[in-house]
Structure formats: structure tokens, C-alpha cells
C-alpha positions in Angstrom: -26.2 11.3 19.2 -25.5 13.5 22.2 -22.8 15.9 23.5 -21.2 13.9 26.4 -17.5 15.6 26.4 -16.3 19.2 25.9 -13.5 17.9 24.1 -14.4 17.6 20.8 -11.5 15.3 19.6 -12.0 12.8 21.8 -16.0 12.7 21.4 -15.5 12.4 17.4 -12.9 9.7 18.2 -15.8 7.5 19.8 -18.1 8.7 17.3 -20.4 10.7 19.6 -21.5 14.3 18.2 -18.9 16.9 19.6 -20.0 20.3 20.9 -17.8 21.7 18.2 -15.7 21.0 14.6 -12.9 19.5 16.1 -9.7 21.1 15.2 -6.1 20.8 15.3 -2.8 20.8 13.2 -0.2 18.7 12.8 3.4 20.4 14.1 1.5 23.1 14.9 4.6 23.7 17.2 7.3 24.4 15.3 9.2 26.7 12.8 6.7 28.9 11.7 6.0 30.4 14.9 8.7 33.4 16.1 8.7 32.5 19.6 9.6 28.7 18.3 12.7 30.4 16.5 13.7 32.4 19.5 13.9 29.2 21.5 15.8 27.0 18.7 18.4 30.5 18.5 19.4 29.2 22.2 18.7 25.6 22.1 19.1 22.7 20.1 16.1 20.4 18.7 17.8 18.1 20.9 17.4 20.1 24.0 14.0 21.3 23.4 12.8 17.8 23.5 15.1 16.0 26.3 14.3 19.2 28.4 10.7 19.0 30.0 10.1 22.6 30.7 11.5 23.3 27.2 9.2 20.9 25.3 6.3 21.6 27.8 6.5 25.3 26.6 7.1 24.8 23.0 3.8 21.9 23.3 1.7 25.5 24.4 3.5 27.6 22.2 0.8 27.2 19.6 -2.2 27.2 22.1 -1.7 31.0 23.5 -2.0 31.8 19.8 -4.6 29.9 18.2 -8.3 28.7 19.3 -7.1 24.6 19.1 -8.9 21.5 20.7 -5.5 19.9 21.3 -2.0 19.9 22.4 0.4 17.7 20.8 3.6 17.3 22.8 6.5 18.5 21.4 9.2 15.7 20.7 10.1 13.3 17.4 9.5 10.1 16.3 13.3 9.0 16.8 13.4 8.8 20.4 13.2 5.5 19.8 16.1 4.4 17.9 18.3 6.7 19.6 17.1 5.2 23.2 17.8 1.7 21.3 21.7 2.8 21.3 21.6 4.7 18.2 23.5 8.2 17.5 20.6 11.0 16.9 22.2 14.2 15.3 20.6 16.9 13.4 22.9 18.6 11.1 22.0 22.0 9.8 19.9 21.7 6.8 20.9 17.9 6.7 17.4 16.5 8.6 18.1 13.8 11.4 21.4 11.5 10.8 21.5 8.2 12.7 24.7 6.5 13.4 25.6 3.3 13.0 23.1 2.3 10.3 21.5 -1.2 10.7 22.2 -3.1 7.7 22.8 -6.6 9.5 21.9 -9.0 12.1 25.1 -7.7 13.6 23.9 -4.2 14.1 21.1 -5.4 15.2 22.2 -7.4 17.8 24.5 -4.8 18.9 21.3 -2.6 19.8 20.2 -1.8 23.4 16.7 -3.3 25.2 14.1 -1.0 25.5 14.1 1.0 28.5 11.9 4.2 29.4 14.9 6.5 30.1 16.5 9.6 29.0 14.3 11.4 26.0 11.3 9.5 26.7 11.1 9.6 30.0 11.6 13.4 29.3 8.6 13.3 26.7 6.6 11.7 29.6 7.7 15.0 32.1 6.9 17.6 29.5 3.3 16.0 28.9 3.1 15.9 33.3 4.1 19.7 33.0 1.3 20.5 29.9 -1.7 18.6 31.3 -2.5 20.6 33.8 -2.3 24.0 31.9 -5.0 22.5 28.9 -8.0 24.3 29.3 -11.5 21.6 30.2 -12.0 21.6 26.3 -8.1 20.7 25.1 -7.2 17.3 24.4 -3.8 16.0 25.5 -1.9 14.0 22.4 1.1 11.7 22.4 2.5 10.5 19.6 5.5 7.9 17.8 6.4 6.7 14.9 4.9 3.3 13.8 7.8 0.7 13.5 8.1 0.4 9.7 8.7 4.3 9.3 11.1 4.2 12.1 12.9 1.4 10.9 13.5 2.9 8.1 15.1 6.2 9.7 17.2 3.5 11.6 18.4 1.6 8.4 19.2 4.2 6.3 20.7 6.5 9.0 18.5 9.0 7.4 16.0 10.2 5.4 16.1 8.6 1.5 14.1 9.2 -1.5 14.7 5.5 -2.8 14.7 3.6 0.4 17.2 1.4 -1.5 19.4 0.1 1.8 15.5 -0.7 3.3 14.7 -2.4 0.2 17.8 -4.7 0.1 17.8 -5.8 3.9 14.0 -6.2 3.5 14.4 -8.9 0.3 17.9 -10.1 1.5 17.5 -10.9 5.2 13.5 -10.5 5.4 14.3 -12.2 9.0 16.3 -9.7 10.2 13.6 -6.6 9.2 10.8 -8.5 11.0 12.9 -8.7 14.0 14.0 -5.5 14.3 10.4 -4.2 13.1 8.7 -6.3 16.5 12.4 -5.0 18.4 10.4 -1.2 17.6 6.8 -2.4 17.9 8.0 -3.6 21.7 9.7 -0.2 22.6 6.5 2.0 21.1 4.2 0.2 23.2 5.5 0.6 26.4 6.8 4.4 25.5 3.1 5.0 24.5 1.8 3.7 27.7 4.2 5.7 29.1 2.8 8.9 27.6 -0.8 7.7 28.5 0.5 7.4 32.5 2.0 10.5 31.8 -1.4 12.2 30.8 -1.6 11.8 27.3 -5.1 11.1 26.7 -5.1 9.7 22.8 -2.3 9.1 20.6 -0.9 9.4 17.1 0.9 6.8 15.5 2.5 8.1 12.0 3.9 5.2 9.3 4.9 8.3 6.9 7.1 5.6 5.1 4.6 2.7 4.9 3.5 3.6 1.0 7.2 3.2 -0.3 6.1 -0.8 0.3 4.6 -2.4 -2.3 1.0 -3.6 -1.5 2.5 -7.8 -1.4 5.0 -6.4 0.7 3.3 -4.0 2.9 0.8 -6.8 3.8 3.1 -9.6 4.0 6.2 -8.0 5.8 5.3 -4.7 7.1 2.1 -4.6 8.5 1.9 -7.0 10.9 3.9 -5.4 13.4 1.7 -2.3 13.3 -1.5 -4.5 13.2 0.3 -6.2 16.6 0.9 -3.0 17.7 -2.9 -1.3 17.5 -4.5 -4.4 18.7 -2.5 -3.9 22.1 -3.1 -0.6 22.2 -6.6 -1.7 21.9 -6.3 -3.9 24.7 -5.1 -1.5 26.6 -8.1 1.0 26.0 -5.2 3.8 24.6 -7.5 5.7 21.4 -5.3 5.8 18.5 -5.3 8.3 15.5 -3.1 6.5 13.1 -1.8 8.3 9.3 -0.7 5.4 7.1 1.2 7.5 4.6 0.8 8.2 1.2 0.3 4.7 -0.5 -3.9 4.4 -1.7 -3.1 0.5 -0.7 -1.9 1.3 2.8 -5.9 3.0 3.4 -7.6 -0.3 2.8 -4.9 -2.5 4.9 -5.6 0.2 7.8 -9.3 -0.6 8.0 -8.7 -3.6 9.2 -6.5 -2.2 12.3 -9.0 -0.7 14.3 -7.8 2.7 14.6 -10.3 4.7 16.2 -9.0 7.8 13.8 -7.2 7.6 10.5 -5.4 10.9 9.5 -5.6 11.1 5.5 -2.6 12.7 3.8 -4.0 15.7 1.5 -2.9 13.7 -1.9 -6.1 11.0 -1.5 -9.7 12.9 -0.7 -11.7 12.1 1.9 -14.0 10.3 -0.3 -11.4 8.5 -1.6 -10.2 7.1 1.8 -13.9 6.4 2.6 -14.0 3.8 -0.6 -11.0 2.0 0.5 -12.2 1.5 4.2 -15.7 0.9 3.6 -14.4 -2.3 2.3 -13.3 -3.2 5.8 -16.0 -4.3 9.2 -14.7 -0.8 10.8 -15.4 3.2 9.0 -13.0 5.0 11.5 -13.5 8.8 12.2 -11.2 10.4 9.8 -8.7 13.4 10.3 -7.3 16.1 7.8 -6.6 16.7 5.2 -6.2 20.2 4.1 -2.5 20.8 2.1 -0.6 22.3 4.4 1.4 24.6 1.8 -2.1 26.7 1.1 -1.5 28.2 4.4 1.6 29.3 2.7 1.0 30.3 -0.3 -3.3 30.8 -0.5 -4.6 33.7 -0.2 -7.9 34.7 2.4 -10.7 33.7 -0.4 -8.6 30.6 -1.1 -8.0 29.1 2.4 -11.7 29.9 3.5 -12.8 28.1 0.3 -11.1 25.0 0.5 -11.7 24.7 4.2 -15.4 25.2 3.7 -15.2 22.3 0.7 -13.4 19.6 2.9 -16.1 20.3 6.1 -18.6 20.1 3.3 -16.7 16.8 1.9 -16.7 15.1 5.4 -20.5 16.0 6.0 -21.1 14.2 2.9 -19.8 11.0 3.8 -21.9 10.2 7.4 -18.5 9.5 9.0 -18.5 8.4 12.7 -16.8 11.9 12.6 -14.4 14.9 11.5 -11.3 16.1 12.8 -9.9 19.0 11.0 -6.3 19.2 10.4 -4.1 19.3 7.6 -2.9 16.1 5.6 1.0 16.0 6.9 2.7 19.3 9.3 2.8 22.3 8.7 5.6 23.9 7.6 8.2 26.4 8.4 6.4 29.1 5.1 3.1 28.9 7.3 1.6 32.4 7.7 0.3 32.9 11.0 -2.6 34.7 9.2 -3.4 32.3 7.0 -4.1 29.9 10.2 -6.2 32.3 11.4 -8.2 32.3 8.6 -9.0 29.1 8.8 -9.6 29.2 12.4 -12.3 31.3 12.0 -13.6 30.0 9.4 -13.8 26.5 10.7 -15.3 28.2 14.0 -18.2 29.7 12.3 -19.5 26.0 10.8 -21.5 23.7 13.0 -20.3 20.4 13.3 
């Protein structure tokens, strides 16, 4: 294969041979950086992200720091339900509350029609603003949440460790979760194309929630909407890098999809994922999946090594290609050095 792009994400997303490893990290804008935490010690989360110059600025934050191949913009995946007429708050220490909960065809009813307004349409100004300042090799990336994972923010009102409000709406009124799961899978589309109008050049899709279904489930009721959901982004010629959670089931179901990238969460190797999706008529390029807490907690020897093993681990496999990146965000304990270290050490291996 031959070099045909100098950005490297992009080219390993078609499956052509990049000029370099390509390389980027999940909220790689965010609490671990100081001039993040000067900004949220005047603003809100909310402000950063329905303000375009804000979330244009935090989106680069990470780039004036670190050698990256791409910019992911800076906003969350609950844009959504709050632009479907749902309350977003985020309470200190408390995660994101949405208000009311939909528990019933009532609620759902009672929600809005999509419409590209307020925080998305802002999402779509802050990624006008950052284009332009990406350097020729930097890849522009939008993002959402897939509707599963998003529904489940909007039914519980929260975050939840047993899901147990999903769980009874989903075997009591399975009508009712379809409809509101296509309701999502409607909105995300045309806020995706949004981003792409904007300048967005390929797109994440995250279903962090999608292995709390069991696999009968997950197949039966959940991912159908998603499947709907890639194909038309398919369609529509918009790339996709899509992370089906944690679930080893949710790997082989994804295969089938058509996701030109799936991003592997650093609890199932590389090798593993490879198994599962082999099964299926499509090996995607494959993204990850270092754990993001060795950047906290690893020292040099440590973070060198196991970046080293996972290049090594991908090489192995003759994928259509590589993007490095760890397995789910990074978090607020993330040493700045540590990142470097695996910078550099990512930038002295040939692809």
C-alpha cells in the first residue's frame, strides 16, 4: 500500500499505509491538563461546551502540548437528550443528572423533536472555529453517543451501576425503549451530519453502556438502532470509529456494522477483538487500547513497555490498520509526563 494522505487517521481508517503510527487519546481534553482547570475555575462544563470559542479552545488545549494526529471537539454525549427537552445538570461530584427521567410512554411523548439548536448547533461553531487552526497532518473528530448508551443516561436520569430502571422499561414496555432508541438514532444522525458540514472529517460513536445487555437482548432490542444508524452514516460517506463497550458479545455483533474503526476498551486485547470480528465479512481497523490509569500510576520503563507490546500486538494481527489510543478517557490522575512518554515512544516506531 501507498502513502496517499498526511493524516494518518484517516489513511488507517481506509486501510491505506499512513505516513506515521497514528495517534490520539480519548478526552485528551479535559481535567488533567492545568489550563483545562483554569478554565472550569471560571466556567461551568455547561458553558465550555454551549460556548464556541470556549469549546474551540479547550478542543486545542491538548494539541499546543502534545504531538497528536487529531482533535476531538470538546462537548458530551448528552447534548442530545437535553436538546430532546431534558434538564442537563452537573452536580459537583454527582456526574450528569437528567430531569425528568423517562420511565413511560408518557415521558416520552412529552419529549421535544429533534432540532439542530442550542448546544449542538454550538458543537457545530466550535468545530468551524478549530478546523482551520489543525495543522495539514491533524484530523478533525466529532463525536455522540450511540442511542442505547444515551438512552440509558435519559432513563435513569443518571449514571447507574445496575441499570435496573433500563432493565424494567426494556422487559415491561419493550415498545416504548425501541421507540425512544430510533427517537435518538434520528437526532444523532442529523447532529452528526451536522458536525461533518461543520468540518468534522470522521466521527466517534461511543455505546459505553451496550455490554450491560445481555447478548439475546443486545441483538434483539438494542442493536438495531445502532446497526440503522451506521448504515446511514454509511450512506452518507461520514467514516465512523465506533467503541461498543465492554461486553466480549457486543465485538462480534459490531463486525457486522461496518464501522470503518472499532475502538477496543483495554479489558479485551487486541487479539481478542480480532477472533470475535474475523467471524464477520468486514476486519475493521482497530483503535486503542492502552489502560488509561498506567498513565497515572506507571512509571517511564512501564508506559514505554506496554506501549511497545500493544504496537507489537497490532503488527501481529495484519489489521487494515492501528490507531493508537487508550481503551476508554483519560482521566483526571493523568501525568502529563507520563503522556509524553508514550508520545515519544510511539514516535520512534514505524508504522
Amino acid at each position: 500500500m501507498t502513502v496517499v494522505s498526511k493524516k494518518s487517521i484517516l489513511s488507517s481508517a481506509r486501510g491505506e499505509r499512513p505516513w506515521r503510527y497514528p495517534l490520539w487519546f480519548l478526552r485528551q481534553a479535559g481535567r488533567y491538563l492545568p489550563e483545562y482547570r483554569a478554565l472550569r475555575a471560571e466556567h461551568s462544563f455547561l458553558e465550555l461546551c454551549s460556548n464556541p470559542r470556549l469549546a474551540a479552545e479547550v478542543t486545542l488545549q491538548p494539541l499546543k502540548r502534545f504531538d497528536l494526529d487529531g482533535a476531538i471537539i470538546f462537548s458530551d454525549i448528552l447534548v442530545i437528550p437535553h436538546m430532546l427537552g431534558q434538564e442537563l445538570s452537573f452536580g459537583p461530584g454527582e456526574g450528569p443528572q437528567l430531569s425528568p427521567a423517562i420511565r413511560d410512554r408518557s415521558a416520552l411523548r412529552r419529549l421535544n423533536p429533534p432540532k439542530m439548536t442550542g448546544l449542538l448547533a454550538s458543537t457545530a461553531a466550535a468545530i468551524r472555529l478549530v478546523r482551520p487552526q489543525l495543522a495539514d497532518h491533524q484530523t478533525m473528530i466529532g463525536f455522540a453517543g450511540a442511542p442505547a448508551t444515551v438512552a440509558c443516561y435519559m432513563i435513569e436520569g443518571q449514571g447507574s451501576s445496575s441499570f435496573s430502571a433500563v432493565k424494567e422499561l426494556l422487559y415491561t414496555d419493550p415498545g416504548c425503549f425501541s421507540e425512544l432508541l430510533d427517537l435518538i438514532m434520528e437526532a444523532t444522525f442529523s447532529y452528526l451530519c451536522l458536525q461533518v458540514e461543520a468540518g468534522a472529517e470522521i466521527v466517534m460513536l461511543f455505546d459505553s453502556w451496550a455490554g450491560q445487555f445481555s447478548t439475546r437482548d443486545y441483538k434483539a432490542l438494542v442493536a438495531p438502532a445502532t446497526q440503522t444508524l451506521l448504515k446511514r452514516l454509511k450512506e452518507a460517506q461520514i467514516p465512523v470509529i465506533f467503541y461498543p463497550g465492554q461486553g466480549c458479545h457486543t465485538y462480534a455483533t459490531a463486525g457486522e456494522f461496518g464501522a470503518e474503526v472499532l475502538a477496543i476498551d483495554w479489558r479485551f486485547s487486541l487479539s481478542s477483538a480480532a477472533q470475535f470480528l474475523q467471524k464477520s465479512s468486514l476486519l475493521p481497523t482497530l483503535q486503542g487500547n492502552l489502560d488509561p490509569l498506567l498513565l497515572s500510576f506507571g512509571d517511564e520503563s512501564q508506559v514505554r513497555a506496554a506501549v511497545r507490546a500493544l504496537m507489537d500486538e497490532a503488527r501481529t494481527l495484519s489489521l487494515p490498520g492501528h490507531i493508537f489510543n487508550v481503551g476508554h478517557g483519560l482521566t483526571p490522575t493523568t501525568r502529563i509526563e507520563a503522556l509524553n512518554w508514550a508520545i515519544a515512544e510511539i514516535r520512534t516506531s514505524s508504522v
